[in-house]
N, C-alpha and C positions, 0 to 999 in steps of 0.2 A: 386541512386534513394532513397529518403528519403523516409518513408512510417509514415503513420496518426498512432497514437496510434490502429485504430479501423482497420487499413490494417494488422500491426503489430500481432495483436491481430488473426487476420481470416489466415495469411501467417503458423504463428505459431502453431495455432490447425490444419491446413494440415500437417504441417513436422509433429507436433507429433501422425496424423493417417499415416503417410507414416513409422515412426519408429514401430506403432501398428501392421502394417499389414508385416513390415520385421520379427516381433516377431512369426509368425506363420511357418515360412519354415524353423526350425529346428525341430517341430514339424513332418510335413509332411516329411524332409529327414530324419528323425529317421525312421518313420513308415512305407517309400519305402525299398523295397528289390533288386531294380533295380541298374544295377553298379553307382557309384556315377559320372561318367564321361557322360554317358546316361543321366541322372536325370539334370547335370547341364546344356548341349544340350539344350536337348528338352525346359526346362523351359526358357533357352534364345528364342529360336525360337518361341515360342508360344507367348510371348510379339512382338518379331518382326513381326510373323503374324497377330496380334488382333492391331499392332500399324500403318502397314505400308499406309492403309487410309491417317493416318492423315500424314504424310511423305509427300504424293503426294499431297496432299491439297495444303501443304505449298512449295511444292515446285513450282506449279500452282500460288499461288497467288504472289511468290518471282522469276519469271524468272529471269535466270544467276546468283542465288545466291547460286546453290549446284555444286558442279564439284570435280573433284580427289580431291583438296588441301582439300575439307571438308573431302573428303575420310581419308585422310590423319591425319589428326587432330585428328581422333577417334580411329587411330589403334591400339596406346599406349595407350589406357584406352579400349579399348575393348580386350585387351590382359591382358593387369593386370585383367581385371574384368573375364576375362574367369580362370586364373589362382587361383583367390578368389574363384570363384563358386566351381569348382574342388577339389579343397583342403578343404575347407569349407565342401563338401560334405561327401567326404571321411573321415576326421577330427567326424565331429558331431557323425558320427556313433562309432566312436570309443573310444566317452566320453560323458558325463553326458549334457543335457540340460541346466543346469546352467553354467558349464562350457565352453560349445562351446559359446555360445551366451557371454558373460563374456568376453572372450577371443577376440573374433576375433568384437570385439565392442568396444575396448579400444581405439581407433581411437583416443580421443584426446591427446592421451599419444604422439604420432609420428604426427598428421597434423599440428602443429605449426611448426613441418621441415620442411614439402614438401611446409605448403602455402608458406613460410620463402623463401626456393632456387627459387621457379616460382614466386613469384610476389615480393619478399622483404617484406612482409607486418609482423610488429611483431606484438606478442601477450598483449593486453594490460593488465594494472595490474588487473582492475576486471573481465578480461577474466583468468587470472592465478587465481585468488583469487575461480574463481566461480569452474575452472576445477578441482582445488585443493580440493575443497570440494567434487565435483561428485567423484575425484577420490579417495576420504576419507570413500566416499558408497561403491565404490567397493573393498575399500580393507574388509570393514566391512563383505562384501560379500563374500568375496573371503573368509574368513576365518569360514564362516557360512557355504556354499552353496557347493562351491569346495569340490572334493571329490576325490584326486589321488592314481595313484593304477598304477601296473607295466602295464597295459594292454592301459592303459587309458592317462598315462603320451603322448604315442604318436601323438597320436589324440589332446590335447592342444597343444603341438609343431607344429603338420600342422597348427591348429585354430589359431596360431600365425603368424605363416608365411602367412596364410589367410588373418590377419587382416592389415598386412604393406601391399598387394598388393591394400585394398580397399581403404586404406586409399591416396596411391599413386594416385587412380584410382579417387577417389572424387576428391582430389589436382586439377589434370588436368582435371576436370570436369568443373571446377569453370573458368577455364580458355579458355578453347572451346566449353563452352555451350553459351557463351553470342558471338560467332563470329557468332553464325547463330541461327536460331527459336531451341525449343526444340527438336521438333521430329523430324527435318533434322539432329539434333545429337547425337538424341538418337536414332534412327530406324537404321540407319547402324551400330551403334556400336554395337545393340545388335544382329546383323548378324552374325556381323563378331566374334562377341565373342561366339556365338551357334555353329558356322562351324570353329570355331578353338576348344574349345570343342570335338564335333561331329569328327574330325579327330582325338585326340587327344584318343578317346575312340576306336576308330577303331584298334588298338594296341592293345586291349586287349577284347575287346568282338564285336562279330558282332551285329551290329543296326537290322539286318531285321530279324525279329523273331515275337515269338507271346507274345503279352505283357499282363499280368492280367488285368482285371478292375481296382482294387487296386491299380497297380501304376498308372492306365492311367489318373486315375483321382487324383493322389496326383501331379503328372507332370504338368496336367493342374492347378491343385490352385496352386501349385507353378512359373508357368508361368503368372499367371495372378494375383494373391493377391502379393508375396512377390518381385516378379519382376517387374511387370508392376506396381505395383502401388507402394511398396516402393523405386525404384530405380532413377522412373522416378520423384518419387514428392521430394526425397532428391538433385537430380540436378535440380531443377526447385526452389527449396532452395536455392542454392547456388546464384543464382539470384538476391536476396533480402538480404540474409543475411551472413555475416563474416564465413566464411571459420569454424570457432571454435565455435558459436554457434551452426552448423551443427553437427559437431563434438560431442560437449558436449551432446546436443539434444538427439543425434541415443545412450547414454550412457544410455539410460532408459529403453531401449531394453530388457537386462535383465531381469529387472522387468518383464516385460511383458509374456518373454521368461519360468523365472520361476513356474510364476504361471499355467500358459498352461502348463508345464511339471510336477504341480502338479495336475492339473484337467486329462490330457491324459496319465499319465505316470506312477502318485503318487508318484514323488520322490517330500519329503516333505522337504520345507527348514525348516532352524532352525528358534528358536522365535526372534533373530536378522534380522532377512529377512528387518521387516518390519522399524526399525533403519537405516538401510541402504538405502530403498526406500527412504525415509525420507532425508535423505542427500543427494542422487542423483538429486532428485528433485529439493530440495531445491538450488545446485552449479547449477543445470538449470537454477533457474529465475534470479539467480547472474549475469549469461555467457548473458543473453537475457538483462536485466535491465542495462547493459551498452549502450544501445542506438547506437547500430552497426547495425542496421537492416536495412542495404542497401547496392547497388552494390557498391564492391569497384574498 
């Protein structure tokens, strides 16, 4: 699907409010106290409950288009994606705001593998040219922002191993979101990734208890702002655009990430911050201004 400059243009300022509104649930999982296996649960389920409406809509208006084989399609990305939420959860608490976000957002560093083995598709030179520069922000960053320490080193280890299962999970996003509507394939996956979760927590703390305010409603904005809305508008991206613009795109994260962990947190980055922003940005409209903005 080619898209007009002016679709281009509206497709574009959604992925970058879908990357906005992911900037916010490091925030919120820093500031839960609830087990991190809970916290990633609930926040899947709570998208699955506020989405499943529209599931059944579509699948009313599309008889004989959902069955096992769709089931099937979403289990391997609703399992990596449980696996990211998990670790990502556990991870952030155990390191600095710049850091989690930083880390487990480097997604373009590994999607040019996975688009590469599922569809063949390689990366072109101004999509290298553009990552190469985002990735020139983050190193800037990294050496600004990053903050390692014996306590804290483990926590970017999970946030790494975080960031290969998302980026797997986007991969094969790209690939079975376009065999059926979006919410026939994102409303089971996020089931089935809350109730692998949800099991997966049962191992180490029981669910039925009594929960604070405090987390009840960090569970919900993170069910519904970093999950529902950034999860579902990055696979609803993949639609229209190259596998590595996406990529490149959710690389601004940070940015976003950081400065919210200096308004809630006050961890200040250094006067490089904003050099770095600057270049991240900037390899964004490189990875965009290639004219890949459509389904491949």
């Amino acid at each position: 699907m080619v898209l007009s400059k002016k679709q281009t243009v509206l497709h574009f300022a959604l992925l970058l409010f879908g990357v906005l509104s992911g900037a916010t649930a490091v925030i919120m999982i820093k500031a839960s106290t609830e087990h991190p296996f809970l916290v990633a649960s609930y926040r899947l389920l709570v998208a699955a409950i506020v989405l499943t409406p529209l599931f059944y809509r579509d699948t009313r208006l599309n008889p004989g288009l959902f069955g096992w084989q769709q089931v099937r399609w979403a289990a391997v990305p609703a399992l990596c994606l449980a696996i990211h939420f998990m670790s990502w959860t556990a991870g952030a608490r155990m390191t600095q705001v710049a850091n989690a976000s930083l880390i487990a957002n480097m997604t373009a560093v590994v999607m040019p593998f996975f688009v590469w083995v599922i569809f063949h598709e390689r990366i072109t030179r101004q999509e290298i040219f553009g990552s190469l520069f985002t990735l020139a922000g983050l190193a800037v960053l990294t050496g600004s922002s990053l903050r390692f320490s014996n306590t804290g080193i483990t926590g970017d280890l999970i946030c790494f191993g975080s960031m290969l299962c998302f980026a797997l999970y986007l991969a094969l996003g790209r690939k079975n979101g376009q065999r059926v509507t979006l919410w026939m394939y994102m409303v089971p996956l996020y089931w089935m990734a809350g109730l692998i979760c949800l099991g997966s927590a049962l191992f180490f703390v029981n669910p039925i208890k009594a929960y604070t305010l405090p987390n009840v409603l960090y569970i919900r904005g993170l069910g519904l702002v970093p999950t529902t809305l950034r999860h579902t508008i990055l696979n609803y991206s993949l639609k229209f655009f190259r596998g590595q613009v996406v990529s490149v795109t959710n690389l601004s994260q940070p940015i976003f990430a950081t400065l919210m962990g200096l308004v809630f947190f006050g961890e200040r980055p250094s006067p490089v911050f904003l050099i770095a922003s600057i270049l991240i940005l900037a390899g964004i409209l490189v990875v965009l201004s290639a004219k890949y903005a459509e389904k491949a």
